[in-house]
C-alpha positions as CSV (number, residue, x, y, z in Angstrom):
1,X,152.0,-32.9,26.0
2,X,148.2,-33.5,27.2
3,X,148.2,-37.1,27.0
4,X,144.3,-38.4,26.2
5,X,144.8,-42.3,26.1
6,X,141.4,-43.4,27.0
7,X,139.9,-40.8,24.4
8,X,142.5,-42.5,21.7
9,X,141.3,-45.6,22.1
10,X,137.6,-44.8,22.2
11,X,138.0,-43.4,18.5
12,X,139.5,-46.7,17.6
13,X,137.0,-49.1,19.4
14,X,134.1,-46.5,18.1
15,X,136.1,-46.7,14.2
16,X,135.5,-50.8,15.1
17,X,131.6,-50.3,15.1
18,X,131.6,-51.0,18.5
19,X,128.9,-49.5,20.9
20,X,130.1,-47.6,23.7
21,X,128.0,-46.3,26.8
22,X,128.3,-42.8,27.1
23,X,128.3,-43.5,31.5
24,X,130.2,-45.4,33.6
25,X,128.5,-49.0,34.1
26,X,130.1,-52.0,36.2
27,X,132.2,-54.6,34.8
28,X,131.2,-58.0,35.4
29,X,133.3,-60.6,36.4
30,X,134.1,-62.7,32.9
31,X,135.5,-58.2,31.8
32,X,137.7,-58.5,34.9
33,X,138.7,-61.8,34.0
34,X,139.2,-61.2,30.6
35,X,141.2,-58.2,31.2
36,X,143.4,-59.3,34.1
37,X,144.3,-62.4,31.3
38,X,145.4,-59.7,28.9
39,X,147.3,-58.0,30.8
40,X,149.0,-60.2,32.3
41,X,149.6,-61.7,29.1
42,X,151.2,-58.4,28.6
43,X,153.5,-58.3,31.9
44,X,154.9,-62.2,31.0
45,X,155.8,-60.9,27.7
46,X,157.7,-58.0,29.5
47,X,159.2,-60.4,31.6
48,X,160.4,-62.3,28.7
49,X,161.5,-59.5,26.8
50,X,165.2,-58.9,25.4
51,X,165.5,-55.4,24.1
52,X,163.8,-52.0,24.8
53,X,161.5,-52.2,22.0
54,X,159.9,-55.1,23.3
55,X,159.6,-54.0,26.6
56,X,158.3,-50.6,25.4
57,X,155.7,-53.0,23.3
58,X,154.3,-55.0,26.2
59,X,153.4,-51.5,28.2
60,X,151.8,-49.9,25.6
61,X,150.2,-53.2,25.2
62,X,148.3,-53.1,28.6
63,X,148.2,-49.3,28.7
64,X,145.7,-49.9,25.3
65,X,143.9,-52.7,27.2
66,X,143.9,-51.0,30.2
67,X,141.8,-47.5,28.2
68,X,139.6,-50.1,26.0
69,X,138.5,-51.9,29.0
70,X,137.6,-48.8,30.6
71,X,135.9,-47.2,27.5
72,X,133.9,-50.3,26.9
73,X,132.5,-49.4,30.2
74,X,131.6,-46.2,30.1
75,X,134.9,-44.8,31.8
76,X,137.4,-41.7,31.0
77,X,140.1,-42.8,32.5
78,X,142.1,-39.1,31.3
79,X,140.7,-37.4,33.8
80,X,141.1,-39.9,36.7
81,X,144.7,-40.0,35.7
82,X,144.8,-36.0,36.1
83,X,143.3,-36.3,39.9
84,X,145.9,-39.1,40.9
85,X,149.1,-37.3,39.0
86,X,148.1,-34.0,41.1
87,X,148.0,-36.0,44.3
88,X,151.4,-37.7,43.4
89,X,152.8,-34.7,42.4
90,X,151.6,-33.1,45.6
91,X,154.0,-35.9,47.3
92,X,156.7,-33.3,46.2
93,X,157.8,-30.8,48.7
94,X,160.4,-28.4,47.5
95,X,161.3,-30.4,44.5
96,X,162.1,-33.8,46.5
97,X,159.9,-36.4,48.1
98,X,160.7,-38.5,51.1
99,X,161.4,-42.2,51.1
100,X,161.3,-45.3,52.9
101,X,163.9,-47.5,53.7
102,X,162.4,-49.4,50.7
103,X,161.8,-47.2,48.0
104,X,158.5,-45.7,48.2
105,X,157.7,-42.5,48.2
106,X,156.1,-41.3,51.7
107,X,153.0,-38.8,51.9
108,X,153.6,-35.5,53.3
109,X,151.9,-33.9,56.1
110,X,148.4,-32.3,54.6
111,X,148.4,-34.5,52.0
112,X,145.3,-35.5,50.8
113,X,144.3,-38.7,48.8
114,X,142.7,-38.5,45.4
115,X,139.9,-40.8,46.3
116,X,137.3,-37.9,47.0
117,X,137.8,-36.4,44.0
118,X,138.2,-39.5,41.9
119,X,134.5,-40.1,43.5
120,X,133.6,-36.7,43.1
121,X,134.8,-37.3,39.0
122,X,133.3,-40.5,38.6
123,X,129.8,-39.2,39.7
124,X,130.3,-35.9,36.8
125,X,130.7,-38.9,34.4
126,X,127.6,-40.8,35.6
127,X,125.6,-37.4,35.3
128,X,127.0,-35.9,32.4
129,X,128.6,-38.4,30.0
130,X,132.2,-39.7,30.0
131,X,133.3,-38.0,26.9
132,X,131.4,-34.3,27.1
């Protein structure tokens, strides 16, 4: 399953009457305020809540946020998401990863980081359009 979250919610905000950019444009800070708020609103409520549904309700919750924050500016966050899953599933050598003491999962020799091509995607967007 090809999962397109951010263009999901970008038929919803567009059904709303809402205008979208079609490029990436900078959030100022009352967006980042506003959207840290709601999803922390979110996280509080999965702290608080007391069976799987709810918990299941808070994620999607912010996941939704999340993708209408990012449409509302311009962003396609589905294909950023593709760049950093293909880094993390390059973390997995031989079907296993290596941990820390802790938990997390350490980066194998030659790894590379997503951030060039997360640039490299950003800039498309800018030039072409989020959505084409």
């Amino acid at each position: 399953m090809i999962m397109n979250y951010t263009r999901t919610v970008r038929e919803f905000t567009m059904a709303c009457n809402d205008e979208l950019p079609e490029h990436p444009i900078l959030m100022n800070k009352d967006r980042v305020d506003f959207i840290r708020q709601m999803v922390s609103d979110e996280m509080d409520e999965l702290d608080e809540a007391q069976t799987v549904f709810d918990q299941a309700d808070a994620l999607v919750d912010a996941i939704y946020y999340i993708c209408d924050t990012a449409v509302r500016h311009g962003m396609n966050l589905d294909n950023l998401f593709d760049i950093v899953h293909g880094a993390n599933m390059a973390k997995v050598i031989n079907g296993k990863v290596l941990r820390r003491d802790d938990g997390k999962i350490m980066k194998p020799e030659n790894w590379e980081p997503p951030e060039p091509k997360l640039a490299a995607e950003i800039r498309r967007q800018c030039d072409e359009g989020s959505f084409s």
